[in-house]
Structures are given as C-alpha cells and as structure tokens.
TORPA-4810 file (N, C-alpha, C, O; in nm, 3 decimals):
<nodes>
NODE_1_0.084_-0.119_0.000_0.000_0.000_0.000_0.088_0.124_0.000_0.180_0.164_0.071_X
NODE_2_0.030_0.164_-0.097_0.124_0.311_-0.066_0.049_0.439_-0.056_-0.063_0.459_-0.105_X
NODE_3_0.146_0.556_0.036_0.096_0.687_0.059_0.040_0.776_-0.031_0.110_0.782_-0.132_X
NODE_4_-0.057_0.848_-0.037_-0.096_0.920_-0.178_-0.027_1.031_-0.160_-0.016_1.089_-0.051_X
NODE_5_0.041_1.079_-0.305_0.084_1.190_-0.262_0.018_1.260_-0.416_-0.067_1.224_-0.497_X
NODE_6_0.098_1.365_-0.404_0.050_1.464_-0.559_0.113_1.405_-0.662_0.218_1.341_-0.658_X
NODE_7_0.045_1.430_-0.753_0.101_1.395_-0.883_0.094_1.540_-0.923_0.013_1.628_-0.896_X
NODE_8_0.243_1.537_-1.023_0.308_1.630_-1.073_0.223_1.640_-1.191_0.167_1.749_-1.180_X
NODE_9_0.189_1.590_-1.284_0.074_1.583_-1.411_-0.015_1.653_-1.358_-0.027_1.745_-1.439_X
NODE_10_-0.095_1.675_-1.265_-0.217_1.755_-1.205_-0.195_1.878_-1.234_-0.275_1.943_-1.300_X
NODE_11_-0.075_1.930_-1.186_-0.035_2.073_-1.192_0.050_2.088_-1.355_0.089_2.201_-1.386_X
NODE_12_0.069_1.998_-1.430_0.124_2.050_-1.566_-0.026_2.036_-1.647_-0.019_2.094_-1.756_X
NODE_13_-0.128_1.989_-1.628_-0.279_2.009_-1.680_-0.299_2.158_-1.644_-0.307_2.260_-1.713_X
NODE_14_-0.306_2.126_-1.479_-0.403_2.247_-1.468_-0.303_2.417_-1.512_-0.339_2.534_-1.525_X
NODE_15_-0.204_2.364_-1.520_-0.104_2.506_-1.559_-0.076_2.500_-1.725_-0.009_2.585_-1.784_X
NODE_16_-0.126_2.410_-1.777_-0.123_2.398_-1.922_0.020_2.404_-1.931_0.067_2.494_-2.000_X
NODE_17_0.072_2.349_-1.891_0.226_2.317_-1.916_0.310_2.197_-2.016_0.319_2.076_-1.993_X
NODE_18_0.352_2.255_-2.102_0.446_2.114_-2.185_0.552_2.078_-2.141_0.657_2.142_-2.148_X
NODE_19_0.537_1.975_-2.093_0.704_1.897_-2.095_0.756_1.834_-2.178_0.685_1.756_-2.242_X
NODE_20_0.917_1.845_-2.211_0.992_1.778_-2.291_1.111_1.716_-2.235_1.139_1.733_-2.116_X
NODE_21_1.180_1.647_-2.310_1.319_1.586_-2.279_1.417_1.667_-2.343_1.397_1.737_-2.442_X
NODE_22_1.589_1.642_-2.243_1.664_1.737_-2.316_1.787_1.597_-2.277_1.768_1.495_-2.211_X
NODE_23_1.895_1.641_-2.338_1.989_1.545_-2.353_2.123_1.576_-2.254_2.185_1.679_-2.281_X
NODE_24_2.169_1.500_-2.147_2.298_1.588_-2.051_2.236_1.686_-1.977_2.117_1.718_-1.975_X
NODE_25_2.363_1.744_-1.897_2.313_1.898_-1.865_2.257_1.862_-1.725_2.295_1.762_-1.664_X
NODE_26_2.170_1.945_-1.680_2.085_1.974_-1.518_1.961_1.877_-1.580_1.920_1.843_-1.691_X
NODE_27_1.933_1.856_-1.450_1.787_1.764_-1.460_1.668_1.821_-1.518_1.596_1.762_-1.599_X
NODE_28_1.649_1.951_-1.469_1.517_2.003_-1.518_1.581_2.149_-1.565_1.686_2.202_-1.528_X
NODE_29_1.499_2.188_-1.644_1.502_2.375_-1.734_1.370_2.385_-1.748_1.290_2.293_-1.766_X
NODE_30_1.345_2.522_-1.738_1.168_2.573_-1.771_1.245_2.712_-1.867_1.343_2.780_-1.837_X
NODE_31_1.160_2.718_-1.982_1.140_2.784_-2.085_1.003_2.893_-2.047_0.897_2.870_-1.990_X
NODE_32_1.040_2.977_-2.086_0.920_3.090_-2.112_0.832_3.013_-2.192_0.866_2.923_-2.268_X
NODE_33_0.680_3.067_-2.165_0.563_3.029_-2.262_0.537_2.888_-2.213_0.492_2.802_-2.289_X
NODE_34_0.577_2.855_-2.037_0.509_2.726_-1.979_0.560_2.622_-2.075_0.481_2.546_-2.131_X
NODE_35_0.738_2.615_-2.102_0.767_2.477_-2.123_0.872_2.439_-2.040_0.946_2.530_-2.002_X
NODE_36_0.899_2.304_-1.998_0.943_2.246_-1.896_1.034_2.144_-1.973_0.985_2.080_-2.065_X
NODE_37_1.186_2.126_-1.932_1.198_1.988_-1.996_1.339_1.939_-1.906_1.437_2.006_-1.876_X
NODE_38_1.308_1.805_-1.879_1.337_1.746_-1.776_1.450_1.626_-1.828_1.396_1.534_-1.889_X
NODE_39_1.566_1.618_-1.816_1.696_1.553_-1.860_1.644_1.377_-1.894_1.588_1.311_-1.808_X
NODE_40_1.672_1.331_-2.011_1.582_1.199_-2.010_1.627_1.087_-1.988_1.589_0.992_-2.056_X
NODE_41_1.710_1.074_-1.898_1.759_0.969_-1.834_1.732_0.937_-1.671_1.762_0.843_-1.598_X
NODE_42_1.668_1.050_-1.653_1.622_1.049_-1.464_1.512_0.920_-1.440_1.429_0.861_-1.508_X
NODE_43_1.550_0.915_-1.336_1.404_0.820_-1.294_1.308_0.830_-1.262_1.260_0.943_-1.265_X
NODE_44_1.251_0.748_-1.228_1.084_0.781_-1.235_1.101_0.922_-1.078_1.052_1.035_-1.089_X
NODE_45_1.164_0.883_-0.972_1.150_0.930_-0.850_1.234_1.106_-0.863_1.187_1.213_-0.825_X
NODE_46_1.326_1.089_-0.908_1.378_1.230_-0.960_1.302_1.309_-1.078_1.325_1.427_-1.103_X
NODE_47_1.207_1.227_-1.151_1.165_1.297_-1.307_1.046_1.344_-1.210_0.992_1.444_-1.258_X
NODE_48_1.002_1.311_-1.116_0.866_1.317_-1.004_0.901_1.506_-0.955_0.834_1.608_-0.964_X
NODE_49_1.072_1.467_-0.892_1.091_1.553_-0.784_1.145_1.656_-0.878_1.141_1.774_-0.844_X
NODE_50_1.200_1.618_-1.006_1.269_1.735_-1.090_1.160_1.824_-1.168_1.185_1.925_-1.234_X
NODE_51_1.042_1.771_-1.148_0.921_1.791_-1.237_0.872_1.921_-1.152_0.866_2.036_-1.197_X
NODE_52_0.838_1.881_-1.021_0.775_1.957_-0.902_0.851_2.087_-0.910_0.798_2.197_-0.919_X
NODE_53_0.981_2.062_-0.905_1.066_2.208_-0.828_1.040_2.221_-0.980_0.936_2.284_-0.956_X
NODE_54_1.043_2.218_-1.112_1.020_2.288_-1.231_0.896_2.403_-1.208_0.901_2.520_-1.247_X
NODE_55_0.809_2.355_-1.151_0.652_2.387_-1.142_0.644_2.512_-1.066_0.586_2.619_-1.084_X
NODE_56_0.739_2.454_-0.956_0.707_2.527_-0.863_0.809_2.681_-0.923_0.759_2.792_-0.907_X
NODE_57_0.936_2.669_-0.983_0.955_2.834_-1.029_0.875_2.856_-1.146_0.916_2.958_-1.203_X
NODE_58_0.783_2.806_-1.204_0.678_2.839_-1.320_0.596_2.919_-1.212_0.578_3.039_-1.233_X
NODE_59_0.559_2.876_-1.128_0.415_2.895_-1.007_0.488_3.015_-0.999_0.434_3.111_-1.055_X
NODE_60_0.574_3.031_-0.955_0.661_3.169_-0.870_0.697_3.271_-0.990_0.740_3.381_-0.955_X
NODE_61_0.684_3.245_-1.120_0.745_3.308_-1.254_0.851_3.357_-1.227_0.867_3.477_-1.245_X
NODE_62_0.970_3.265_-1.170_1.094_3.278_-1.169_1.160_3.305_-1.239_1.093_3.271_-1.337_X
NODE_63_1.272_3.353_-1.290_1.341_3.407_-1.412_1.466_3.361_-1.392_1.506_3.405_-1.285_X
NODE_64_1.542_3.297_-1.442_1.679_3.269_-1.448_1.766_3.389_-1.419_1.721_3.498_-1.452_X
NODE_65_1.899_3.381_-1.354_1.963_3.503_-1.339_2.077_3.448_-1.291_2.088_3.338_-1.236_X
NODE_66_2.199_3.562_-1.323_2.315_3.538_-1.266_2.324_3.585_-1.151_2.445_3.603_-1.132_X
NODE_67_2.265_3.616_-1.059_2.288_3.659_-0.928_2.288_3.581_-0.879_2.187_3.516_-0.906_X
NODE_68_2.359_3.525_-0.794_2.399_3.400_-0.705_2.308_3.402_-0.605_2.216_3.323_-0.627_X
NODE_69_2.298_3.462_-0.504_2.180_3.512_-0.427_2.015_3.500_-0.438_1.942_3.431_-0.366_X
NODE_70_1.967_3.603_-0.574_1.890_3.575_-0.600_1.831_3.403_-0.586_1.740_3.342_-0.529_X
NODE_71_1.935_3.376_-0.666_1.895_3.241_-0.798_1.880_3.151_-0.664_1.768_3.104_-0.645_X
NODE_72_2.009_3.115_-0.543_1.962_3.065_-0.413_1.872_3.047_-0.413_1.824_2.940_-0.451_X
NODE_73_1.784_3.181_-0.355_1.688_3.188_-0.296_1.547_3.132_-0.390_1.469_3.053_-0.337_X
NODE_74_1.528_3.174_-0.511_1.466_3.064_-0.590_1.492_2.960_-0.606_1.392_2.895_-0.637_X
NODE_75_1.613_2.882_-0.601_1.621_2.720_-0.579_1.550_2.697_-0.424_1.462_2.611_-0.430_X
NODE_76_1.563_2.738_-0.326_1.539_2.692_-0.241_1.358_2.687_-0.267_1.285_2.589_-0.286_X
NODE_77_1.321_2.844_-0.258_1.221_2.828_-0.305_1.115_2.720_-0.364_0.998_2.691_-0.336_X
NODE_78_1.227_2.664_-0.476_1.120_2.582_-0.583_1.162_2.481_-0.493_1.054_2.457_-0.439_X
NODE_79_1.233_2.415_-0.446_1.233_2.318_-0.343_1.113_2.328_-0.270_1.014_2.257_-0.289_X
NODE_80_1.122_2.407_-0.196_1.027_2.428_-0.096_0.901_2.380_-0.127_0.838_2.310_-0.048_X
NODE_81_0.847_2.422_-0.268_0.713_2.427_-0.290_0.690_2.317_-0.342_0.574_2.281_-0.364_X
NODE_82_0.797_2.241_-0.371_0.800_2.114_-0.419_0.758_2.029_-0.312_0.637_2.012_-0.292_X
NODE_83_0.829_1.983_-0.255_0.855_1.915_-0.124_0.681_1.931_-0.061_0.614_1.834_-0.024_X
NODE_84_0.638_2.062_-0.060_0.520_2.076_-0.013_0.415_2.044_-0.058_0.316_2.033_0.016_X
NODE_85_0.410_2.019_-0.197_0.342_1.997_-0.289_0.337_1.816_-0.297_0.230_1.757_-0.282_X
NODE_86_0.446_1.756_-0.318_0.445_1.628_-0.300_0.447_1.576_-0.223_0.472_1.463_-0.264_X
NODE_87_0.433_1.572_-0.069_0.443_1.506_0.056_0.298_1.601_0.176_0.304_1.706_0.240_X
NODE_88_0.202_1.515_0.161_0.092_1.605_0.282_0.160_1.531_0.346_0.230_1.433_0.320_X
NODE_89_0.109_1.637_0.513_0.129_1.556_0.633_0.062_1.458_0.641_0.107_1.359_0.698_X
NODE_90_-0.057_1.458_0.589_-0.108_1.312_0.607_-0.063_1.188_0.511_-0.068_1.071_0.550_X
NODE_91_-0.039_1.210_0.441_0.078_1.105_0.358_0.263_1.131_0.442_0.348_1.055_0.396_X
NODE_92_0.288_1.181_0.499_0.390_1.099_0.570_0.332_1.069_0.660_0.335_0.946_0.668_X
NODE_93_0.268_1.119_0.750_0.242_0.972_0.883_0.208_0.860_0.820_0.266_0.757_0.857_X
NODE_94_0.105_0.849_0.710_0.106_0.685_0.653_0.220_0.652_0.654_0.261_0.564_0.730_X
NODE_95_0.318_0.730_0.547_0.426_0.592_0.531_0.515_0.619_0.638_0.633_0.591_0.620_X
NODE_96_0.475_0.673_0.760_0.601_0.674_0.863_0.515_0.532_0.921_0.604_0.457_0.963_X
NODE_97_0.435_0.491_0.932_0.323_0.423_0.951_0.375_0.275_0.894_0.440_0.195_0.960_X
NODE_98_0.345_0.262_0.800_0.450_0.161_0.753_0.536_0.098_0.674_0.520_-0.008_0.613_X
NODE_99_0.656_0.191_0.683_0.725_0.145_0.721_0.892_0.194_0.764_1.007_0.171_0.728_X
NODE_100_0.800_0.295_0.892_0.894_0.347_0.996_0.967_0.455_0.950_0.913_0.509_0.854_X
NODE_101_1.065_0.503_0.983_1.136_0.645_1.036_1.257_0.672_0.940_1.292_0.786_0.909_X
NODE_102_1.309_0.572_0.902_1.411_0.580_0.793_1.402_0.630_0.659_1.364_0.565_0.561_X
NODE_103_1.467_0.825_0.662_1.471_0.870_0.500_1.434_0.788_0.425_1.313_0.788_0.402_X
NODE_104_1.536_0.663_0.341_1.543_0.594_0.263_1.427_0.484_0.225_1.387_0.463_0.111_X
NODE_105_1.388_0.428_0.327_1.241_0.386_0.344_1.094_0.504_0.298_1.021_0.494_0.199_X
NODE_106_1.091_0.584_0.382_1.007_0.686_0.359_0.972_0.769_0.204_0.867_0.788_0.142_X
NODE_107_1.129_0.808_0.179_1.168_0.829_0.023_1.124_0.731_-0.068_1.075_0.782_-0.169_X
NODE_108_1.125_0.554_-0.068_1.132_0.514_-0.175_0.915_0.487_-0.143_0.833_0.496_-0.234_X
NODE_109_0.887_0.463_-0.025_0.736_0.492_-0.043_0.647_0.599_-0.066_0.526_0.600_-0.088_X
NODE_110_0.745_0.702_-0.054_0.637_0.854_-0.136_0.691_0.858_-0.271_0.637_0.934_-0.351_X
NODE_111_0.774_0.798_-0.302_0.836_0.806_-0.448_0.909_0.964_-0.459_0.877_1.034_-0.555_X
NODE_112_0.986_1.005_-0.379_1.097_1.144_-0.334_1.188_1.079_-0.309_1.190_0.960_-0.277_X
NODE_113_1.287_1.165_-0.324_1.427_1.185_-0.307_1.423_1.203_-0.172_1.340_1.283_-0.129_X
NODE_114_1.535_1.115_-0.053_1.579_1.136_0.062_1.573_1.290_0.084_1.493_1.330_0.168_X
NODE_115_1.644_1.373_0.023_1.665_1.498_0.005_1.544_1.604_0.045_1.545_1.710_0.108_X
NODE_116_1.427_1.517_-0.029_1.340_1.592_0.027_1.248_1.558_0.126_1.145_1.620_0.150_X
NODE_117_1.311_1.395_0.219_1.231_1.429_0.308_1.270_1.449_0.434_1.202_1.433_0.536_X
NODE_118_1.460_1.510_0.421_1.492_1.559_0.493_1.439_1.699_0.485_1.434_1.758_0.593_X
NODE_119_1.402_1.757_0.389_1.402_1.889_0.376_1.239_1.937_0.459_1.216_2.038_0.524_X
NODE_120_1.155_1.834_0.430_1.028_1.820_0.442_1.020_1.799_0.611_0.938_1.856_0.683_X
NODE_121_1.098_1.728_0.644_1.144_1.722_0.840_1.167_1.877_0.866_1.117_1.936_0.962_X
NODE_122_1.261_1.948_0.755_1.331_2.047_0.840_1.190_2.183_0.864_1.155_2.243_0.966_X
NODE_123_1.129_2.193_0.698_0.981_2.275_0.715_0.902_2.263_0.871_0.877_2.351_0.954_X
NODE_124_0.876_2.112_0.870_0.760_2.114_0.918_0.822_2.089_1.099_0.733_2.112_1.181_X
NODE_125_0.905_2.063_1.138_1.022_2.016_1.227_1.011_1.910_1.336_1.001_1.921_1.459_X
NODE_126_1.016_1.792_1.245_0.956_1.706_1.259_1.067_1.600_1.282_1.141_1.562_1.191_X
NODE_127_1.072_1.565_1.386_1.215_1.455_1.421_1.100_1.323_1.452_0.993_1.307_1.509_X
NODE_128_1.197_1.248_1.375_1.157_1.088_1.332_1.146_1.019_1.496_1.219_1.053_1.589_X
NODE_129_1.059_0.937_1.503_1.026_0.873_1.637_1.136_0.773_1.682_1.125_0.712_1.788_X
</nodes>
C-alpha cells in the first residue's frame, strides 16, 4: 500500500504546461511560454521531484539570473514548494506508519528523493520517532 501523494501531471494540466526531454546537462530547465523539460535519463522518482521544483519556479514566474543570491533563494524556493506539494502531512504519517522512520524507506514509499524528506522534516520540524 502506498501513501498518496501529488502527482506532478495535475499541476502540468491544470497550468497547461508542456514537458519535454533534453539530452545531458541539469535535470530540469523551464522555458518561457510554460515549457518544462526534464533531462531523459532520470528516474521515475527524480523525473517526479525534478518535475515539481520545475513547477514550482513556473508557479513563482521565476526568471533565471546570474545573481547567485537571487537564484539561491529561488532554488530553495522551488524546493520548498515542491517538497510541499508532493508530501501532505497526512501522507507521511502513513508511510512513517508503515514502514517506519528511515529517509530511505520513507523516500522510496512517497516516491521522493531522501533529500526531500529531509528537507520536508526540516519545514515542518519534525524529528523521526
């Protein structure tokens, strides 16, 4: 049984968003005019999590930039909204539920990256039982 979480397709419908594949390079790029395209060798669990943080600087109409700072603070950002977006609290207590407290466990039953459910502990501040 597994935890329900969001599906990333929900929000590229309801945002009328195209995704494509790109070859090498960073996992995900978003294009002006709501296109998205996501490196085509990722897996299902990164094409999930690389999809989300795409969305989420579309959601924010983020702009690429060389400011180091800035750009930070929009990565974190699209993290953020990611992470939030794919993990309710009530879908991690299920899968803390079963089967227990361990990132790596937890990660491969919400279908996320460890990464984010450390990140998703640190939001909500939530130390494992």
């Amino acid at each position: 049984m597994r935890a329900i979480t969001t599906d990333p397709n929900y929000w590229v419908i309801k945002e009328k968003l195209i995704v494509l594949t790109h070859e090498g390079g960073e996992k995900g790029r978003r294009y002006p005019g709501g296109i998205i395209t996501l490196r085509s060798d990722l897996t299902h669990i990164n094409r999930r999590c690389t999809l989300m943080h795409e969305i989420g600087h579309h959601i924010y109409g983020d702009i690429p930039t060389r400011d180091t700072c800035r750009s930070a603070r929009q990565e974190q950002r699209a993290h953020k909204w990611a992470v939030e977006h794919l993990i309710s609290e009530q879908a991690y207590r299920a899968a803390e539920r079963l089967v227990g407290v361990h990132p790596g466990a937890l990660a491969a039953e919400l279908e996320v990256t460890t990464n984010y459910i450390e990140l998703w502990r640190d939001i909500y501040r939530r130390v494992p039982y």
